[in-house]
C-alpha positions in Angstrom: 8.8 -13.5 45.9 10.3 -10.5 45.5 10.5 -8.0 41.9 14.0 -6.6 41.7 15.3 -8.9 39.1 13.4 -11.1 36.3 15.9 -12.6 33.7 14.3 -13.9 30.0 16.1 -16.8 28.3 14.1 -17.9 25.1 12.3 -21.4 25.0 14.4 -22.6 22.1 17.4 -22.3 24.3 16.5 -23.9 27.5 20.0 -25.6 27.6 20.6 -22.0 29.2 18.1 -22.6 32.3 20.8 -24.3 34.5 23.2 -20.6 34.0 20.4 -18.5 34.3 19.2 -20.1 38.0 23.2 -20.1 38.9 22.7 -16.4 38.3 20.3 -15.7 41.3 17.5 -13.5 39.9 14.3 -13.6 41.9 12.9 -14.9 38.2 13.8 -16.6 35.5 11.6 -16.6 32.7 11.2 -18.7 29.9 10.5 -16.7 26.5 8.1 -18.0 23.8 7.5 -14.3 22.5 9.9 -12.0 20.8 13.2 -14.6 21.6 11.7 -17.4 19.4 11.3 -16.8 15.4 7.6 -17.4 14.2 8.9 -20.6 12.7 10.4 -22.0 15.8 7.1 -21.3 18.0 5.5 -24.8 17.3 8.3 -26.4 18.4 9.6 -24.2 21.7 5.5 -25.0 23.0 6.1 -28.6 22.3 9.6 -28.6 24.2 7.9 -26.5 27.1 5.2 -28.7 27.4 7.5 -31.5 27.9 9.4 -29.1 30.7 5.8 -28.7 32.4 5.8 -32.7 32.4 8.6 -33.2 34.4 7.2 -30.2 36.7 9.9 -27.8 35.5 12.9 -30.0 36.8 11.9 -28.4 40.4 12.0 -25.1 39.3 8.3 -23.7 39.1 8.6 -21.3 42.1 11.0 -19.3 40.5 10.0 -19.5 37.1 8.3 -17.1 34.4 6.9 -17.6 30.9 6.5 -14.9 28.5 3.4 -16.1 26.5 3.0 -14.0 23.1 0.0 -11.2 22.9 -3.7 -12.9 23.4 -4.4 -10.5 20.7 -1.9 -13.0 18.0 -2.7 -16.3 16.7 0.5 -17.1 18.5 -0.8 -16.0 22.0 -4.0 -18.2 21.5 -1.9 -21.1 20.7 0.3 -20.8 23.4 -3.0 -20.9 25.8 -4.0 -23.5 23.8 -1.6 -25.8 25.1 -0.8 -24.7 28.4 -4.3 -25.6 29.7 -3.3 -29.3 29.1 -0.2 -28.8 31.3 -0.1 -30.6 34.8 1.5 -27.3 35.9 2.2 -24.3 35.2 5.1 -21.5 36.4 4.7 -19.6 39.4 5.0 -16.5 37.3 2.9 -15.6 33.8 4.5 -12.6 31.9 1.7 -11.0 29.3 3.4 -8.7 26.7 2.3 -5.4 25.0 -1.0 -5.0 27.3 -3.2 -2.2 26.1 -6.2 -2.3 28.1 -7.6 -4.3 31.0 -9.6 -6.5 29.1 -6.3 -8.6 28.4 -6.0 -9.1 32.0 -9.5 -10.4 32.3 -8.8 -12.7 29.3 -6.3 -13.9 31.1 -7.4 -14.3 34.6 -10.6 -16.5 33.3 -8.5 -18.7 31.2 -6.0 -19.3 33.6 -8.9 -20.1 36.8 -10.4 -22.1 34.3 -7.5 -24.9 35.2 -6.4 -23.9 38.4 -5.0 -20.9 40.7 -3.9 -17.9 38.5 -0.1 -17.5 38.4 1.8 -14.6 39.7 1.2 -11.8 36.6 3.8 -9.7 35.1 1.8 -6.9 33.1 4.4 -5.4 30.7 3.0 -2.5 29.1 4.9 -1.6 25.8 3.4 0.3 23.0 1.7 3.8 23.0 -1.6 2.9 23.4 0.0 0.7 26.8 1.4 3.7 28.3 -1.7 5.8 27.6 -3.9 3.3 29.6 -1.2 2.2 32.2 -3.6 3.4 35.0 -6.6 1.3 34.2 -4.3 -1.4 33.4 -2.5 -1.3 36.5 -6.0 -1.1 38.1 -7.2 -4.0 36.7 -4.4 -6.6 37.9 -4.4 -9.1 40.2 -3.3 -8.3 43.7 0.3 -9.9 43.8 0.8 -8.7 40.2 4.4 -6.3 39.0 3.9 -3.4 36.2 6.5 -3.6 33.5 7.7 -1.5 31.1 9.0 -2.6 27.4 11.1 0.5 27.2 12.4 -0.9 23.3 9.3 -1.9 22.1 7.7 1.6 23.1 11.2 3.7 21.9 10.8 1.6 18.5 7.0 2.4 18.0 7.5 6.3 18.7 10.5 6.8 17.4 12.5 7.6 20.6 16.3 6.5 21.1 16.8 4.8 24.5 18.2 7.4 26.6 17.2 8.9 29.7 15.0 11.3 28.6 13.1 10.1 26.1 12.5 7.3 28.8 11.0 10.0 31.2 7.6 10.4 30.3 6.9 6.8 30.0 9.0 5.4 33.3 7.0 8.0 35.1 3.8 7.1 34.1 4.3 3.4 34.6 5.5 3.9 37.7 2.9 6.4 39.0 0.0 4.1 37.8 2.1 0.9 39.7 2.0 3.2 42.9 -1.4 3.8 42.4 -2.5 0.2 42.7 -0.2 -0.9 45.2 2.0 -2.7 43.0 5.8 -2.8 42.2 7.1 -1.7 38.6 9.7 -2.9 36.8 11.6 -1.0 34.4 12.9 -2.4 31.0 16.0 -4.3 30.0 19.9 -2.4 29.6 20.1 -3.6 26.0 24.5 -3.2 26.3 24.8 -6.3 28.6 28.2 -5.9 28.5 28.8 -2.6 29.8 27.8 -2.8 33.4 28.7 0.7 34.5 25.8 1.7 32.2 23.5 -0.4 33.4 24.5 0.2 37.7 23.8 3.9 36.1 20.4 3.3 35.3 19.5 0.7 37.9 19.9 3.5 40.1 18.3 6.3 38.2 15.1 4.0 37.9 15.3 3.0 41.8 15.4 7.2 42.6 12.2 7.1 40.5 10.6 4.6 42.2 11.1 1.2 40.4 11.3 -1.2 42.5 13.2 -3.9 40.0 14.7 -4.4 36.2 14.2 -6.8 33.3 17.6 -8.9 32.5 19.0 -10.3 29.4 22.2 -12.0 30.4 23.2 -13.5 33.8 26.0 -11.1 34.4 23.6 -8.5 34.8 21.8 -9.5 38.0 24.5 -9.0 40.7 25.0 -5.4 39.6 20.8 -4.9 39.9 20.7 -6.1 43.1 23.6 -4.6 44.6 21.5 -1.2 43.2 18.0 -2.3 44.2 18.8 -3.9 47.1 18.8 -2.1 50.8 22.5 -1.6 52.1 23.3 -2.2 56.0 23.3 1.3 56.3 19.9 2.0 54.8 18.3 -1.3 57.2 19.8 -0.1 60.3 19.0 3.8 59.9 15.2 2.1 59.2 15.2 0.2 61.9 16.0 2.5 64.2 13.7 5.0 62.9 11.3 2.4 63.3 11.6 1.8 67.2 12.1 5.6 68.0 8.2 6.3 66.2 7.3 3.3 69.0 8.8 4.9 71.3 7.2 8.5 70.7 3.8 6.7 70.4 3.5 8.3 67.4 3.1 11.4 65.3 5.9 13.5 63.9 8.9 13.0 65.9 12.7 13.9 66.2 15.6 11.7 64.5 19.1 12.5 64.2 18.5 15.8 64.0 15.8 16.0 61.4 12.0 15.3 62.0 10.0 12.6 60.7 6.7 12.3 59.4 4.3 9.8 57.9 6.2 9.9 54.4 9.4 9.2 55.5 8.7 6.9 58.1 7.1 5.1 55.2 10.1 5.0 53.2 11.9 3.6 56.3 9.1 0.5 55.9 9.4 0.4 52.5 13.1 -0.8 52.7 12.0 -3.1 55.8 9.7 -4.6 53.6 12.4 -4.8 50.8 14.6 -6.2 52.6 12.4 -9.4 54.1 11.6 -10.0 50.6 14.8 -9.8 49.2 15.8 -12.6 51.4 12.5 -15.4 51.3 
């Protein structure tokens, strides 16, 4: 499955499921974290465990959960009852990670009942970003790097623009890189105004992100027109492609310019895209 989009609809609305799916993100994801108040928790597990009983409605391979933080009573209550589930989302979303640890905690639990999920490591707080290398390290092969760009602005005090965003976007998405992973940048928090949001989609692609957290269905066509490759983009990378075959290699000429290893990796990169984009 591919990471460009992952929408969040909160487990005590899952009336909403059938709207988010008609949106087409790769993900939906079910939220028992910050969406649902600390009094409504008991219940939203109760209601998802009866989801899990009738196998998600059909839905598993393109669904998420956002558990709350291992490191709440809330988080050991929600793994509490999901290792009685008969199954359990393709995709498990852990919030505010700080150190790899979590991921272990994580990993063992969930083998402990089956094959581990798909992870989405969202790293939100300061201590997060400070550690996003080991962190990214330590996940899963398969895994996506996150970034909680409003729960890190409200912890240091930054506003939500681009750069105070910066610093953090870069280091997630260096320490992504770094362990072969895909990153995902944080949600456009004015759902309405989709200029600003096909704005940022497409500062966050030129940094390297790869896809972007959703709040509201109407916000998933204008990520993937951003995120994914044009025709343009897969025919100039497919012909780059077959003229490296065709000079057996090493740095060769191209419309003009010359091509190495870096761009001709770019031009794979958006092959690659591209195939997932469309599984």
């Amino acid at each position: 499955m591919p990471f460009r989009s992952i929408l969040f609809t909160p487990a005590t609305k899952l009336d909403r499921l059938p709207r988010a799916f008609a949106a087409s993100p790769d993900w939906v994801a079910v939220d028992l974290e910050d969406g649902v108040p600390p009094s409504e928790k008991s219940q939203s597990r109760q209601e998802l465990e009866d989801y899990a009983a009738r196998r998600f409605d059909g839905h598993a391979h393109h669904l998420g959960l956002r558990i709350n933080a291992l490191s709440t009573p809330a988080g050991i209550k929600d793994m509490a009852s999901m290792l009685d589930w008969p199954l359990w989302p393709d995709l498990l979303i852990l919030p505010k990670v700080e150190a790899p640890i979590q991921i272990r905690q994580i990993t063992e639990l969930a083998a402990s009942r089956g094959p581990v999920p798909t992870l989405l490591i969202t790293v939100e707080t300061a201590l997060g970003v400070e550690n996003a290398h080991d962190i990214a390290q330590a996940a899963p092969a398969g895994s996506a790097i996150g970034y909680g760009s409003a729960d890190h602005m409200a912890e240091t005090g930054g506003d939500m623009d681009a750069a105070s965003l910066a610093w953090a976007r870069g280091r997630i998405v260096n320490a992504a890189a770094a362990a072969g992973l895909p990153a995902l940048d944080g949600v456009w928090l004015q759902y309405k105004d989709i200029e600003g949001l096909l704005n940022e989609t497409r500062l966050v692609k030129s940094m390297g992100f790869s896809g972007k957290i959703a709040i509201h269905p109407d916000q998933i066509e204008p990520i993937h027109l951003v995120l994914s490759p044009t025709e343009a983009e897969i025919e100039t990378a497919l012909a780059m492609i077959a003229a490296y075959d065709k000079a057996g290699g090493g740095a060769f000429s191209f419309r003009g310019k010359m091509v190495d290893a870096p761009v001709l990796e770019r031009a794979r990169r958006i092959i690659a895209t591209q195939k997932r984009s469309t599984q």
